[in-house]
C-alpha positions in Angstrom: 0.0 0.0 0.0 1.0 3.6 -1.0 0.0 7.2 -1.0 2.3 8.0 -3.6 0.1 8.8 -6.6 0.4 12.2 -7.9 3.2 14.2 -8.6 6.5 13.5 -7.1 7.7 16.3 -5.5 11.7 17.0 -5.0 12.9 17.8 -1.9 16.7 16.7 -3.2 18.9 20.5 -3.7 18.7 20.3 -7.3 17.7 19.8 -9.7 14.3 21.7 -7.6 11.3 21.7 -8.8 10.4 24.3 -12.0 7.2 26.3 -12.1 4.7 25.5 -14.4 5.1 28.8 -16.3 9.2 28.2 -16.6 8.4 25.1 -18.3 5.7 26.5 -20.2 8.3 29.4 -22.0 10.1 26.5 -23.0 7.3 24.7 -25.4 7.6 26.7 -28.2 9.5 26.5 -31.6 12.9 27.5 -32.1 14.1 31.1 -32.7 16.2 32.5 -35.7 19.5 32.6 -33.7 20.2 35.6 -35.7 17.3 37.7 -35.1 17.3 40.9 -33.3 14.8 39.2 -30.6 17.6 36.7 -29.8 20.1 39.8 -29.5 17.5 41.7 -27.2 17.5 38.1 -25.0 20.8 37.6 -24.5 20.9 41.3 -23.5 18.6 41.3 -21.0 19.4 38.1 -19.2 23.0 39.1 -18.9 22.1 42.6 -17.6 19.8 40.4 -14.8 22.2 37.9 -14.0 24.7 41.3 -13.4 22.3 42.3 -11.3 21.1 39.0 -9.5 25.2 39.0 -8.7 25.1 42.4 -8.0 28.0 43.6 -9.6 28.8 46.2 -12.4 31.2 44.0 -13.7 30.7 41.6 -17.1 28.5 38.5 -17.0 28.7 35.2 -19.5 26.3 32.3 -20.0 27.7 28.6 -20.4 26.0 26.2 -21.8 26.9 24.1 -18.9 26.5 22.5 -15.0 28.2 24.3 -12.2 31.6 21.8 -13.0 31.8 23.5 -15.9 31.4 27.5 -14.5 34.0 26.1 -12.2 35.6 25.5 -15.4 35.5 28.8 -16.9 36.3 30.8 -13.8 39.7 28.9 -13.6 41.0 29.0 -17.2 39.8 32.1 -17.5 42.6 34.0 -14.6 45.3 31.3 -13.6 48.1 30.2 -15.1 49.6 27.0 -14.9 51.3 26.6 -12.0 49.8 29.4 -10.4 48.7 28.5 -6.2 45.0 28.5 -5.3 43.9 28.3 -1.8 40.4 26.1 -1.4 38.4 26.9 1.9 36.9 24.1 3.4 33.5 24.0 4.7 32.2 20.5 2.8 32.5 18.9 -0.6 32.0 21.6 -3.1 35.0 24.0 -2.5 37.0 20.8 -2.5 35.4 20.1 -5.8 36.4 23.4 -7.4 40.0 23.2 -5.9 40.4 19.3 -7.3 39.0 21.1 -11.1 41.7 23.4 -11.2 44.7 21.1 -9.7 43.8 18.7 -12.9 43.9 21.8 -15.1 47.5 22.2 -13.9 46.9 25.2 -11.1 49.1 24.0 -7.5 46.0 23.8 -4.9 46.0 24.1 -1.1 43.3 23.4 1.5 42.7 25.4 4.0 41.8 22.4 6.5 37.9 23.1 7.6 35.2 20.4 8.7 32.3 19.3 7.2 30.1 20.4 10.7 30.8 24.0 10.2 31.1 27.0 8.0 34.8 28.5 7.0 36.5 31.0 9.8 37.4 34.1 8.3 39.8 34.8 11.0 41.9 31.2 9.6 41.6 32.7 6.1 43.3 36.5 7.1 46.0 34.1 9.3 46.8 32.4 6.3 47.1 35.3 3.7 49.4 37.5 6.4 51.5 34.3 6.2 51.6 34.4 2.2 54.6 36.7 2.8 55.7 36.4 -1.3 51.8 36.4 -2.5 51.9 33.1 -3.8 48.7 32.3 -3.5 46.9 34.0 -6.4 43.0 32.7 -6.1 41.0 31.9 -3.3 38.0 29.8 -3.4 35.0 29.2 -1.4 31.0 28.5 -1.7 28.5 30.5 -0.1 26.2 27.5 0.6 27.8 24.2 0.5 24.9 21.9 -0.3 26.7 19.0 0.8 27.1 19.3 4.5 24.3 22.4 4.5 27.0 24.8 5.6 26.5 29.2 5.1 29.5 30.6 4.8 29.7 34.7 5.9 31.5 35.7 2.7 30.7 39.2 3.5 33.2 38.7 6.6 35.7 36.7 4.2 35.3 39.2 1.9 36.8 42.0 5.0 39.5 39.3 6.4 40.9 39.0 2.8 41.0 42.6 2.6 42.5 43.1 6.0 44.9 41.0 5.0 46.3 43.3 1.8 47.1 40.1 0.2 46.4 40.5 -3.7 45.1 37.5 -4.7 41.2 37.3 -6.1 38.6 36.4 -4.4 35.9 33.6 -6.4 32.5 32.6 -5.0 30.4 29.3 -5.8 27.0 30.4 -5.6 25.2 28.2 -7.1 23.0 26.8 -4.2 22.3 30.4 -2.9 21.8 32.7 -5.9 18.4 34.7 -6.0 17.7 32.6 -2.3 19.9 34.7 -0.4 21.5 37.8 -0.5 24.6 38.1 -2.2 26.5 41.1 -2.9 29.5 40.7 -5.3 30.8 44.3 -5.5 30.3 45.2 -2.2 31.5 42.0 -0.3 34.9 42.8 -2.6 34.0 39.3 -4.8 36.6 39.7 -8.2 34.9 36.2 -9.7 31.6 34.8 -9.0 30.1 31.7 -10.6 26.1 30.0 -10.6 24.1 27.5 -11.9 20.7 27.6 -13.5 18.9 24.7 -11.9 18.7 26.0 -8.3 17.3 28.9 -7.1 16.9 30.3 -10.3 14.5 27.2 -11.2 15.4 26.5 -14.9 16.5 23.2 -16.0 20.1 22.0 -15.7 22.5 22.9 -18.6 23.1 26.6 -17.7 26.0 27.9 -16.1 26.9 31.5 -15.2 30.0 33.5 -14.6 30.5 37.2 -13.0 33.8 39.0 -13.4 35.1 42.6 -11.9 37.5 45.0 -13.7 40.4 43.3 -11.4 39.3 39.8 -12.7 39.6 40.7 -16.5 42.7 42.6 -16.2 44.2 38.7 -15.0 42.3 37.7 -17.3 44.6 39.5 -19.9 47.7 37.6 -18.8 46.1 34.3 -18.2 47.5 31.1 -20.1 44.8 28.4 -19.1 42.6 30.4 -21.5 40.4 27.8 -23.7 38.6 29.1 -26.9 34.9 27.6 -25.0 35.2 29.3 -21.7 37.0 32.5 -22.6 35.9 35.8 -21.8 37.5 37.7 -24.5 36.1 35.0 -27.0 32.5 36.1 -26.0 33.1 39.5 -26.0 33.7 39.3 -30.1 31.1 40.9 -32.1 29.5 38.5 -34.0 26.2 37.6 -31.2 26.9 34.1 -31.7 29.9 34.2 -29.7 28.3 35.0 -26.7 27.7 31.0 -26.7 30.6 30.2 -28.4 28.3 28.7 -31.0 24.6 28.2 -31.2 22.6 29.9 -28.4 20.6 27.4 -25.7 17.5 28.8 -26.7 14.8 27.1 -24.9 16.8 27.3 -22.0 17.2 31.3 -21.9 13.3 31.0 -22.2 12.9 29.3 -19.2 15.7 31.3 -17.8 13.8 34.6 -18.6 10.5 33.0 -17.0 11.8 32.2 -13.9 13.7 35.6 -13.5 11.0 37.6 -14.5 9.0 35.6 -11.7 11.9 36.4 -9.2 11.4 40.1 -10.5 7.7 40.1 -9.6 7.9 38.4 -6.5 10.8 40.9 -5.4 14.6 39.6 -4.5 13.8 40.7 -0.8 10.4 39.0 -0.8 12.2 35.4 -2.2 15.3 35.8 0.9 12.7 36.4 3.3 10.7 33.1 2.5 14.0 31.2 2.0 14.7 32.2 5.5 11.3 31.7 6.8 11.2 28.4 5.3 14.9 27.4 6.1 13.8 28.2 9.8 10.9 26.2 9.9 12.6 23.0 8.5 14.9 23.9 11.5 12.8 24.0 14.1 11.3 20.6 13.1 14.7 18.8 13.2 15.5 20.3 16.6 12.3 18.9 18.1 13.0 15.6 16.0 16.7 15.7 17.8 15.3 15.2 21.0 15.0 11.6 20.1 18.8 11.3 20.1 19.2 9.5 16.3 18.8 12.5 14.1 20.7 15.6 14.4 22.1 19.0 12.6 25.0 18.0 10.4 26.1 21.9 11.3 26.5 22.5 14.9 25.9 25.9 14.8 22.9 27.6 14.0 24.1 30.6 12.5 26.2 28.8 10.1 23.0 26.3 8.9 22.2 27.5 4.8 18.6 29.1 4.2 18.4 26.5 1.2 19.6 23.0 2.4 19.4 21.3 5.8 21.9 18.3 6.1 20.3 16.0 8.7 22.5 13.3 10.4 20.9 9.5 11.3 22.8 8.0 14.4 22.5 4.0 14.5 19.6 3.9 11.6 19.8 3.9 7.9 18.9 7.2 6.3 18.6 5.3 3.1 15.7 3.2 4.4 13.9 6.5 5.1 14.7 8.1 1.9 13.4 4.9 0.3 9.9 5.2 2.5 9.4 8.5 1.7 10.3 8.0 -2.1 8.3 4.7 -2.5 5.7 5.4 -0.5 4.7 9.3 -0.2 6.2 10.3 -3.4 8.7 12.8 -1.7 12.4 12.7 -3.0 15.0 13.2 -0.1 18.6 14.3 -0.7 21.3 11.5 0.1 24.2 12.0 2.0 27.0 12.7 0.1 31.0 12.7 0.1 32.0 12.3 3.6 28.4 12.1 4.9 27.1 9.2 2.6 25.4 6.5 4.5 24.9 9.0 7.1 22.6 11.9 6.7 19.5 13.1 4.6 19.2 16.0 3.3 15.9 18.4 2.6 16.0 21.2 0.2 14.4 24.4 1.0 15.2 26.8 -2.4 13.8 28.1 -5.3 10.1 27.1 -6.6 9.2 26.3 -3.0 6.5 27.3 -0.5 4.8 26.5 2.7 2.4 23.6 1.5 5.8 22.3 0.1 8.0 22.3 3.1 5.2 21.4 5.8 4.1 18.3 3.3 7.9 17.1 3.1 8.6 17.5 6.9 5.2 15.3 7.5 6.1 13.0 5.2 9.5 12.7 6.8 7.7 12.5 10.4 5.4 9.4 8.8 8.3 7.7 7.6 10.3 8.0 10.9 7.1 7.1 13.0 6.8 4.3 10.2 10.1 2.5 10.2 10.1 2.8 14.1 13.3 5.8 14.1 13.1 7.4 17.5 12.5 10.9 17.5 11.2 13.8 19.4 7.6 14.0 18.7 5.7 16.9 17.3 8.5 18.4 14.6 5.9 19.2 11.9 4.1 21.0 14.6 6.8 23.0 15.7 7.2 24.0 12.5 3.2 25.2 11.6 3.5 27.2 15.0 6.9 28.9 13.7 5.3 30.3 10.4 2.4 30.6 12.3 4.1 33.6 14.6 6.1 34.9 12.0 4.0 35.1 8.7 2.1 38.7 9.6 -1.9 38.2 8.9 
């Protein structure tokens, strides 16, 4: 028996789920690449995605995952050889840092842990010790989606400037873009990179890159260039060249859609129910912690992500209670992943997402623990009613 029929809903953090209306803008035929109302896209979308970044600087659309904005972001400043420092907060800084030591850059970790969010204090220790400025790139993720980690780059941002240490400063933020506030310019970011099938709720394949005026003058001197990521490649004059070939173009629909749906809704409006939703996914684990198996993957709260809570199984299989809810509710868990696999669940909290959404998924996840017989603290889903309750104004 099952009560599973319907439409699945994904609570994995990404692909999330699409609107109706972003898959909508995609059923249509195909456009004259050449046409002035491809040019007027392309246009608009890359002033947006400038401004989703907030940044005056340039931004470029790959037809790509996040892997490959990692991609660009690397060929497109270091040169072989050249030292990148990776801060640690989970798998996906890692994952940047292990791109560019295949690509021939020399890589160093700035030793984290997967239970909390980078110390901008260890970063500023590290560049003061950089006496000769070796170290020309430094790497991080705003949201690691992995072990649910926030990382303050705001506060990086200052330590890497109270550090005078030259090197640039590249952001992952592609499980936090248009979910939480991110300020490129202002937090001193020189390269920022995103992916499409996040917050931005388009389908996978798009990846974006934002560049300052101190990024494209290292650009210049860069020998890692490629002629498919390269910024001065895409700044030629021919249009097509903005996609190094034909344009995605059912993708820049959707992508357009789900923008202008951001626009509506207002970027202040979609932080503020990230955070009230991130909150009230909180305050049902917490209740459900009391029960002693599951727990926050992050152990402290101001460092656990508006977009992704990691949730950690002690003595039980998280996969059995992925399968329950899959198999039997029709809700998709995230699985633990890298250093957490076999260990944790995760439930996503960003993008297309409301209240029916979240408080369906955390009573799906309370009838699959009550279910399979997982101790927990009763009354989670409650908990988390009486928090949006209180804090979504009448």
């Amino acid at each position: 028996m099952t009560v599973r029929a319907g439409r699945e809903f994904l609570a994995i953090p990404g692909p999330t789920t699409m609107p109706d209306e972003v898959l909508q803008a995609m059923h249509r035929p195909a456009l004259d690449i050449y046409s002035s109302q491809m040019v007027e896209l392309t246009e608009s979308l890359l002033a947006d995605l400038s401004k989703l970044f907030a940044t005056e600087g340039k931004s470029y659309i790959y037809i790509a995952n996040g892997h490959g904005a990692w991609e660009a972001t690397l060929s497109n400043v270091l040169s072989r050889g050249d030292k990148l420092l990776v801060l640690e907060s989970g798998r996906f800084a890692i994952g940047w840092g292990q791109a560019a030591a295949a690509m021939g850059a020399e890589v160093e970790v700035l030793k984290g842990d997967w239970r909390r969010a980078v110390r901008a204090s260890e970063v500023e220790a590290r560049l003061r010790q950089d006496k000769e400025h070796s170290i020309k790139a430094i790497v991080a993720v705003q949201v690691d989606t992995a072990s649910g980690a926030y990382n303050d780059i705001e506060a990086i941002g200052k330590a890497i400037k109270a550090s005078g240490h030259p090197a640039l400063f590249m952001v992952d933020t592609v499980a936090s873009l248009g979910c939480m506030p991110f300020e490129m310019d202002k937090w001193g970011i020189d390269v920022a990179m995103s992916g499409s099938q996040k917050g931005l709720m388009t389908p996978p394949g798009l990846g974006f890159v934002a560049a300052n005026e101190r990024a494209l003058e290292v650009h210049k001197k860069a020998n890692l260039r490629t002629p498919y990521w390269d910024w001065t490649e895409r700044e030629g004059t021919e249009h097509y060249r903005k996609y190094a070939g034909t344009a995605p173009v059912h993708l820049l629909f959707a992508l357009r859609k789900a923008i202008d749906m951001l626009q509506t809704e207002g970027l202040e409006n979609a932080f503020q129910r990230h955070r009230l939703l991130g909150e009230a996914v909180r305050r049902a684990v917490a209740v459900w912690s009391e029960g002693q198996v599951l727990g926050f993957n992050v152990m402290e709260a101001n460092e656990r992500s508006n977009t992704v809570t990691t949730v950690t199984m002690n003595g039980h299989d998280p996969l059995a209670l992925q399968r329950y809810c899959k198999e039997k509710c029709g809700v998709v868990l995230g699985t633990g992943i890298g250093d957490l696999s076999g260990q944790a669940f995760r439930i996503a909290h960003m993008g297309h997402v409301n209240a029916p959404m979240i408080l369906g998924t955390l009573g799906v996840v309370e009838v699959g623990l009550n279910a399979l017989g997982i101790p927990h603290g009763k009354g989670g889903t409650e908990a988390a009613i009486e928090y949006l309750g209180e804090n979504v104004a009448a």
